[in-house]
N, C-alpha and C positions, 0 to 999 in steps of 0.2 A: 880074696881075689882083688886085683886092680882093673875097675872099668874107668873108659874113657869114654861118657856119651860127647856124641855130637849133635850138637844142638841146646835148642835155649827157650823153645813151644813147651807148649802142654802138654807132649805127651814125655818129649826128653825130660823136663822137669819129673814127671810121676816116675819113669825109671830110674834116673838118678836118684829120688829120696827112695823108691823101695830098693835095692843094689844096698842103700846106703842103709837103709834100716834091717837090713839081713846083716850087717855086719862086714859089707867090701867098703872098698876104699875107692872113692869117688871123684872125677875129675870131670868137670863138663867143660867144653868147650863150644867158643861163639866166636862169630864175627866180632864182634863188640862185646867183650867182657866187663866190661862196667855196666851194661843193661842186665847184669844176674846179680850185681853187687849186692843188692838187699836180700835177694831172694836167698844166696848161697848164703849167707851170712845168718838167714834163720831156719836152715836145715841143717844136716847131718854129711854135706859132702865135703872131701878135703878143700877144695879150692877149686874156682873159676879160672881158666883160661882161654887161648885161643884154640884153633881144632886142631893144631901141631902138637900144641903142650896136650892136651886129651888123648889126643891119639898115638901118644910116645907113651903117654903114664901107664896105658891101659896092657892087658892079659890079655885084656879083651873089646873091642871096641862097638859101641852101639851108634849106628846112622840114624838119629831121629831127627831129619828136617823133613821140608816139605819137597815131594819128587821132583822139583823143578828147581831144587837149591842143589841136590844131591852132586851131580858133578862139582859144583864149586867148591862145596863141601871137601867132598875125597880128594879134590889138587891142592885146597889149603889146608890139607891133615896131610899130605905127601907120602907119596908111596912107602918110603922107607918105615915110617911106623906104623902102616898098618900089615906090610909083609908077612905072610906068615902068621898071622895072630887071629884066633877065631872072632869073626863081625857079626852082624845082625842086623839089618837092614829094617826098622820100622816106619810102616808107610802113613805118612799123615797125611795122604792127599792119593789122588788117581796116580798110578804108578807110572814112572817115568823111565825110558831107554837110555842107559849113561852111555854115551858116547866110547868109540875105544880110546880115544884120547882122554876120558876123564883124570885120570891118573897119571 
């Protein structure tokens, strides 16, 4: 399967390499993708990107920031690639009300 996490924390990093150690194809996605450069680079996921490139790659897509990045999150992943495609919302932080505009 093709996951797209989003996010670039500790706990998107631990789904990303387990995803990736079960044998899917892994795409994470940042605000800043040269701050995973090293990191991607000594794991098992296809490539770093931004949260559009992740959230187009993905089957599937995983929200791992923190509840107060979340809408910013989901409007630079843009609607059209997450439509329709199973999410998962992991809360690294007290959980946050996304706005009906997040999207």
């Amino acid at each position: 399967m093709k996951v797209g996490v989003l996010g670039s924390g500790d706990v998107a990093k631990a789904l990303a390499d387990g995803f990736a150690k079960h044998g899917h194809h892994v795409v994470m996605g940042t605000r800043d993708p040269s701050k995973l450069k090293d990191w991607g680079g000594q794991h098992r996921i296809d490539r770093v990107g931004n949260f559009a490139d992740a959230a187009n790659f993905g089957e599937l897509v995983v929200l791992a920031v923190k509840g107060t990045a979340a809408p910013d999150a989901l409007r630079a992943a843009g609607m059209a690639n997450v439509a329709g495609k199973p999410s998962s919302m992991q809360r690294t932080r007290s959980p946050t009300r996304l706005p009906s505009t997040a999207c």
